[in-house]
SERO-4910 file (N, C-alpha, C, O; in steps of 0.05 Angstrom, whole numbers):
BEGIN
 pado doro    nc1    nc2    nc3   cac1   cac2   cac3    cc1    cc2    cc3    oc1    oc2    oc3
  Unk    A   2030   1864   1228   2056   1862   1242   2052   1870   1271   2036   1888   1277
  Unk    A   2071   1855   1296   2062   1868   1313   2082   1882   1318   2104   1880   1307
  Unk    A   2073   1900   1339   2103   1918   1346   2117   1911   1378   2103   1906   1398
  Unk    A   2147   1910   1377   2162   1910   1360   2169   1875   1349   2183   1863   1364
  Unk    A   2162   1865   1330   2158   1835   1331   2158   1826   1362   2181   1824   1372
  Unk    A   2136   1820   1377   2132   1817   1398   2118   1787   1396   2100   1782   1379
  Unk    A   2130   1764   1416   2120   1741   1414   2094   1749   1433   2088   1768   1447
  Unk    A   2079   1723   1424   2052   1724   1437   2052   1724   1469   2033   1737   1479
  Unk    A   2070   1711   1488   2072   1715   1504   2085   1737   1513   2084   1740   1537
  Unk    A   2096   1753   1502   2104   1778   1509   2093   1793   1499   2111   1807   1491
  Unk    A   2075   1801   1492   2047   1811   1481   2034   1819   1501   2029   1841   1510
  Unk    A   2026   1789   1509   2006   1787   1526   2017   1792   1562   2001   1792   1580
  Unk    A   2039   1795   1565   2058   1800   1587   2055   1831   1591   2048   1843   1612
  Unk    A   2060   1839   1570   2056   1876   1561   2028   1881   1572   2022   1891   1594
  Unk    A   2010   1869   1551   1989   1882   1561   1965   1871   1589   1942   1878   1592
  Unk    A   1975   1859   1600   1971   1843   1628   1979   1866   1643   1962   1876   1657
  Unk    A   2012   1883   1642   2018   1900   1660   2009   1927   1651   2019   1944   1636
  Unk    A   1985   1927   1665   1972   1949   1649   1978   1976   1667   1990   1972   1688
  Unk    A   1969   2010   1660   1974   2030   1679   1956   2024   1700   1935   2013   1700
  Unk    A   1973   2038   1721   1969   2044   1750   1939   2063   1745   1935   2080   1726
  Unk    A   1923   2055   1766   1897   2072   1757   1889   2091   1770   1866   2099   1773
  Unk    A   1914   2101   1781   1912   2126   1797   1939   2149   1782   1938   2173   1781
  Unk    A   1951   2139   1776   1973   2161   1764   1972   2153   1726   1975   2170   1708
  Unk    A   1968   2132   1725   1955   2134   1694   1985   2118   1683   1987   2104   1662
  Unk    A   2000   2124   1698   2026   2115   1689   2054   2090   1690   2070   2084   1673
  Unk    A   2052   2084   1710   2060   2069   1731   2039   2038   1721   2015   2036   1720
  Unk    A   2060   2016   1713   2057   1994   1704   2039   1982   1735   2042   1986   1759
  Unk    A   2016   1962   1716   2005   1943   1753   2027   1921   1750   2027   1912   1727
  Unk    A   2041   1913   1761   2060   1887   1762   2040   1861   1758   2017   1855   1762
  Unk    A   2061   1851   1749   2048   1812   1735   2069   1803   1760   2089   1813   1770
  Unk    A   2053   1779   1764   2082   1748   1782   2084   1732   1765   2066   1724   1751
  Unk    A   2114   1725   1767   2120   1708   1755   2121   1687   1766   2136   1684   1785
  Unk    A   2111   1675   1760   2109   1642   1769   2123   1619   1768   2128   1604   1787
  Unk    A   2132   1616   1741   2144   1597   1721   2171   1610   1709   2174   1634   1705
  Unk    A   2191   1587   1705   2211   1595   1697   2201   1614   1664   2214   1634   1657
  Unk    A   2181   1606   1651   2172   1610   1625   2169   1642   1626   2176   1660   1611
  Unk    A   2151   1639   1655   2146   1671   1652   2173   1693   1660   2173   1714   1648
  Unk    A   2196   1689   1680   2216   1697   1679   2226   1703   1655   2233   1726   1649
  Unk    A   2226   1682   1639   2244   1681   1605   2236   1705   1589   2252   1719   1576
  Unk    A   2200   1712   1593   2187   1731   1572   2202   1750   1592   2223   1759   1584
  Unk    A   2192   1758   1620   2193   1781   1630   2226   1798   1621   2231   1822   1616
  Unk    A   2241   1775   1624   2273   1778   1621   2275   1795   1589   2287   1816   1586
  Unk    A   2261   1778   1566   2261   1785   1540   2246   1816   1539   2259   1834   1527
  Unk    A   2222   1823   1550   2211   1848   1559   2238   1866   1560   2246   1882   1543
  Unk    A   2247   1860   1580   2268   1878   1602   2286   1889   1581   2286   1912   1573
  Unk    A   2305   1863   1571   2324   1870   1546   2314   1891   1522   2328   1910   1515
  Unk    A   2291   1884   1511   2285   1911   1503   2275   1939   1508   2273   1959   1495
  Unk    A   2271   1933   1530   2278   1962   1546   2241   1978   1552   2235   2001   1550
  Unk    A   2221   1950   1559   2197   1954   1551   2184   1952   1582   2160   1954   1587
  Unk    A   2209   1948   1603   2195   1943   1635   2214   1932   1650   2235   1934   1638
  Unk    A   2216   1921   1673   2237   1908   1692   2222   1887   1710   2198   1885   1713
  Unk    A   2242   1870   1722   2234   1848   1734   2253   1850   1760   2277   1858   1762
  Unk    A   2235   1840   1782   2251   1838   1806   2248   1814   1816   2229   1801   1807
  Unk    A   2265   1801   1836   2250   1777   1849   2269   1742   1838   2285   1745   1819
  Unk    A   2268   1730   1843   2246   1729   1858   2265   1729   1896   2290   1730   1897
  Unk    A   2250   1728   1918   2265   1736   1938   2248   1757   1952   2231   1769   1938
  Unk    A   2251   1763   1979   2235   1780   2002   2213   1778   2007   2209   1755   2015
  Unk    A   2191   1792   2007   2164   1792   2020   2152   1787   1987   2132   1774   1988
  Unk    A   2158   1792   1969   2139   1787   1941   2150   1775   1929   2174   1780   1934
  Unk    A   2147   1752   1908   2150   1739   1891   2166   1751   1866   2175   1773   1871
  Unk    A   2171   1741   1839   2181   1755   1824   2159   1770   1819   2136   1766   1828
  Unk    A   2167   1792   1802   2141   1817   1781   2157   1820   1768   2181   1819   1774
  Unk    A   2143   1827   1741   2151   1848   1728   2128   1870   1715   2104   1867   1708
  Unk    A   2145   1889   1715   2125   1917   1712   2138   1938   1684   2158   1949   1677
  Unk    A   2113   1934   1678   2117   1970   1648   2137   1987   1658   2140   1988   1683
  Unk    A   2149   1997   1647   2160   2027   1641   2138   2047   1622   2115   2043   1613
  Unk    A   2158   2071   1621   2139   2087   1607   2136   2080   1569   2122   2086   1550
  Unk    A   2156   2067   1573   2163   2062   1540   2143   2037   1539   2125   2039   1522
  Unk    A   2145   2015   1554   2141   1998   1553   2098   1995   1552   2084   1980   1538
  Unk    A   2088   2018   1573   2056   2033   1581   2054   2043   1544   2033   2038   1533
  Unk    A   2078   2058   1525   2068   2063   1501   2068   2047   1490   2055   2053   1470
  Unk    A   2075   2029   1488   2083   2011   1469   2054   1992   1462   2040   1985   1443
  Unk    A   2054   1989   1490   2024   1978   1501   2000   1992   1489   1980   1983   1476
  Unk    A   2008   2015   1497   1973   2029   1474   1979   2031   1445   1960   2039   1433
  Unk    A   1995   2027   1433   2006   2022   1406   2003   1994   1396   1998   1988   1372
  Unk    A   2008   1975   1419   1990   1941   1412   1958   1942   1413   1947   1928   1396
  Unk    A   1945   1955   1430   1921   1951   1427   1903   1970   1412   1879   1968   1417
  Unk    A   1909   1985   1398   1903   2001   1380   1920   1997   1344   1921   2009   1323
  Unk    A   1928   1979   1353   1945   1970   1318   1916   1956   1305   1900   1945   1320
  Unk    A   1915   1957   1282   1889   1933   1258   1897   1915   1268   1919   1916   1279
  Unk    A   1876   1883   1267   1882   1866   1270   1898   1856   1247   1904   1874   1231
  Unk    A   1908   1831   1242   1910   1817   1219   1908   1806   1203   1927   1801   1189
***
């Protein structure tokens, strides 16, 4: 099972925004490119796993981990496979 039923692209969205490698904590931001990737980042957000800004100003859209979102993440890549 994955947690929390997480589609594969939001899976892989999660663990793309990986910690900041200086404070350990602090999500690295993904761009979104594609309406597709808005849709996941948006679905992310709603569960309360990171936030999305953008798109608009000097950067593109991102979206980035939270802290719930950084556990959740070491809880996907440390789950058994299937």
């Amino acid at each position: 099972m994955t947690w929390p039923n997480l589609s594969t692209a939001q899976r892989k969205m999660l663990i793309d925004s990986e910690p900041d490698d200086r404070t350990g904590r602090e999500g690295v931001g993904i761009e979104l490119r594609t309406g597709a990737d808005y849709a996941v980042a948006k679905a992310l957000e709603r569960r309360g796993l990171g936030h999305r800004e953008g798109p608009g100003g000097a950067l593109p859209g991102m979206y980035w981990n939270n802290a719930t979102g950084l556990a959740v993440r070491a809880a996907v890549l440390t789950e058994p496979a299937e």
